[in-house]
C-alpha positions as CSV (number, residue, x, y, z in Angstrom):
1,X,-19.8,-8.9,63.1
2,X,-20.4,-10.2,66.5
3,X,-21.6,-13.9,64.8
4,X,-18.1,-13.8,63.5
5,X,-16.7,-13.0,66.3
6,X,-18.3,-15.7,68.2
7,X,-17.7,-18.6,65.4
8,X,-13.3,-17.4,65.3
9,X,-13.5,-18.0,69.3
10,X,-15.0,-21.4,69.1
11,X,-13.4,-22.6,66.2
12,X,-9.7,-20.7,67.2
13,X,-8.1,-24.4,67.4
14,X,-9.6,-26.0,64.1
15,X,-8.9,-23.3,62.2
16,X,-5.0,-22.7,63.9
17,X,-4.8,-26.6,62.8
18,X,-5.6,-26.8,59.5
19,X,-3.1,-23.7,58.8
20,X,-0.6,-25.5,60.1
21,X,-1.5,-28.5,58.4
22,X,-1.9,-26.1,55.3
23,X,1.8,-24.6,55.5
24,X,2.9,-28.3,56.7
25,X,1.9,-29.5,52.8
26,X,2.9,-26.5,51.5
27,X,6.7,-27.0,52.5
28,X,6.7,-29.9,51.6
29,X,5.8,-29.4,48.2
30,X,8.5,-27.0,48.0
31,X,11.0,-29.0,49.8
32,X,10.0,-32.0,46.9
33,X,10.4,-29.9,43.9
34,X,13.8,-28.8,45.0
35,X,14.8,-32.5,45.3
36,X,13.5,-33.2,42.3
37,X,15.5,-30.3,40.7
38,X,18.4,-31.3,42.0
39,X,17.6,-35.1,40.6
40,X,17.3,-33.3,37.6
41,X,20.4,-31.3,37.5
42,X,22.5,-34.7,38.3
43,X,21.2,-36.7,35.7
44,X,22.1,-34.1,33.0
45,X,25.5,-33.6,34.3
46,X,25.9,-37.4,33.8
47,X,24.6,-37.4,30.6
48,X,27.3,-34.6,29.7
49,X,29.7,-36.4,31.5
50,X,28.8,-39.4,29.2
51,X,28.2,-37.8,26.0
52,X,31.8,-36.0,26.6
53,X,33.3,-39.7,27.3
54,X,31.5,-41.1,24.3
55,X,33.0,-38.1,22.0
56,X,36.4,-39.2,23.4
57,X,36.4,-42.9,22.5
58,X,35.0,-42.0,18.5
59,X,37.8,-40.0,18.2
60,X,40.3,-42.8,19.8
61,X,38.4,-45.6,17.9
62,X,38.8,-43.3,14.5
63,X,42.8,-42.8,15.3
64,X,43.0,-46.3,15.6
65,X,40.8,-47.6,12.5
66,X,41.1,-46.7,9.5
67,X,40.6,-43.0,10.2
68,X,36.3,-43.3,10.1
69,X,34.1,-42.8,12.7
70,X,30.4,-43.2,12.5
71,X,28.5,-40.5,11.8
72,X,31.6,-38.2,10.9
73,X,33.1,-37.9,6.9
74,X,36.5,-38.6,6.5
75,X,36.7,-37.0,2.7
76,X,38.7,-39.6,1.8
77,X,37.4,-40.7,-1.5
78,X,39.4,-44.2,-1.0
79,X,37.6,-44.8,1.9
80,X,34.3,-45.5,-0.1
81,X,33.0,-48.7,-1.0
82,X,32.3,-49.7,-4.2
83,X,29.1,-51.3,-4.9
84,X,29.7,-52.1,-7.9
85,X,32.5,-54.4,-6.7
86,X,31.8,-55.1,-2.7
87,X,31.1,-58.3,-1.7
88,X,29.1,-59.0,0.2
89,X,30.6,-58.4,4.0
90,X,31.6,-54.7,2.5
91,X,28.2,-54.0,2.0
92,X,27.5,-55.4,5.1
93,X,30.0,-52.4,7.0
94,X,27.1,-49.9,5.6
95,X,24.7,-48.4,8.3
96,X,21.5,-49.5,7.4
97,X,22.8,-52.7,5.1
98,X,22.5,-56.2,6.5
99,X,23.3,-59.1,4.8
100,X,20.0,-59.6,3.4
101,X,20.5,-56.8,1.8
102,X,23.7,-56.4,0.8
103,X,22.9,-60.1,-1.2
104,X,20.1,-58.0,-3.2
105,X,22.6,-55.1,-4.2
106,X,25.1,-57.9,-5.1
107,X,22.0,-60.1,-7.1
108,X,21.2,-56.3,-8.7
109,X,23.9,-55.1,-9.3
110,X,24.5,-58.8,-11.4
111,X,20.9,-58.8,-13.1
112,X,21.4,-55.1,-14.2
113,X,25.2,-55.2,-15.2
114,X,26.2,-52.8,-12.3
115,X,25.2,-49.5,-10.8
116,X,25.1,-46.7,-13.6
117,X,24.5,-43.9,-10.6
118,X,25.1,-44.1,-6.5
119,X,21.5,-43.2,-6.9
120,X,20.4,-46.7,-8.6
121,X,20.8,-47.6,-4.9
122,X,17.6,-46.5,-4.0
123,X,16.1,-49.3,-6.9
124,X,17.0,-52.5,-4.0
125,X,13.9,-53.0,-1.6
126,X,14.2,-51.4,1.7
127,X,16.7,-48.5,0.7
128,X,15.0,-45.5,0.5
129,X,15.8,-41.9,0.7
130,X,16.8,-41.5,4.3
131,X,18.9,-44.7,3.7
132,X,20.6,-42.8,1.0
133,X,21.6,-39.9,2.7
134,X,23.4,-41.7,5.4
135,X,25.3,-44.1,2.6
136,X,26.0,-41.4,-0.1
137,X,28.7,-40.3,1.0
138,X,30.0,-43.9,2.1
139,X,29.7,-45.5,-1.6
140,X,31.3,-45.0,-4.9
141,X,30.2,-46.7,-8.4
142,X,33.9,-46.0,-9.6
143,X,35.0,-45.4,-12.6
144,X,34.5,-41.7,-14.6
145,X,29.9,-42.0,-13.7
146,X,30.6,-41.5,-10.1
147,X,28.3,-38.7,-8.6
């Protein structure tokens, strides 16, 4: 005990210093972390803030179109295009159709003599199932063979 005694009495200083130095780092650590959280919590108000603004202007842009917003049905069924009579800046309206493809539904839909199901969509290269989903309820074939 009295070597340890000895080594705490010459060493008092060091040892006092890197405490300090220890609970120094320490705070600021925790002082760091609560700027970050605050960081944090401002960026996600923003992002509501946005988000909320962004909700806003669909719903203005939908009252002011014709009543469709992206993303949201309308249940309108005259509000569907037909793609078995669109040309081809219709089929260009459709998410996911460009205008190189909506000039291989148009040269399918001519080769084949028109779309028996919305389904036959899926037969044009490049539209696959998750294309589908997001146009199936935006298209119509017309007529009595509508699905």
């Amino acid at each position: 005990m009295k070597m340890l005694d000895v080594f705490i009495e010459k060493y008092r200083w060091y040892l006092g210093a890197i405490l300090i130095v220890t609970i120094a780092a320490g705070l600021g650590i925790i002082w760091q972390d609560k700027v970050k959280k605050a960081n944090i919590g401002q960026k996600q108000d923003r992002i509501a803030e946005l988000t909320k603004q962004n909700d806003e202007l669909r719903k203005q842009l939908s009252q002011q179109s014709s009543g469709q917003v992206a993303g949201e049905e309308t249940g309108k069924v005259s509000d569907k295009i037909n793609i078995n009579t669109a040309d081809e800046i219709e089929l260009d309206k459709l998410p996911g159709i460009g205008p190189a493809r909506a000039a291989d539904i148009i040269e399918y839909r001519d080769s084949h003599g028109g779309f028996q199901s919305i389904e036959e969509i899926k037969n044009i290269k490049g539209i696959g199932d998750k294309t589908f989903e997001n146009l199936k309820d935006l298209i119509t074939i017309g007529g009595s063979l509508e699905n």
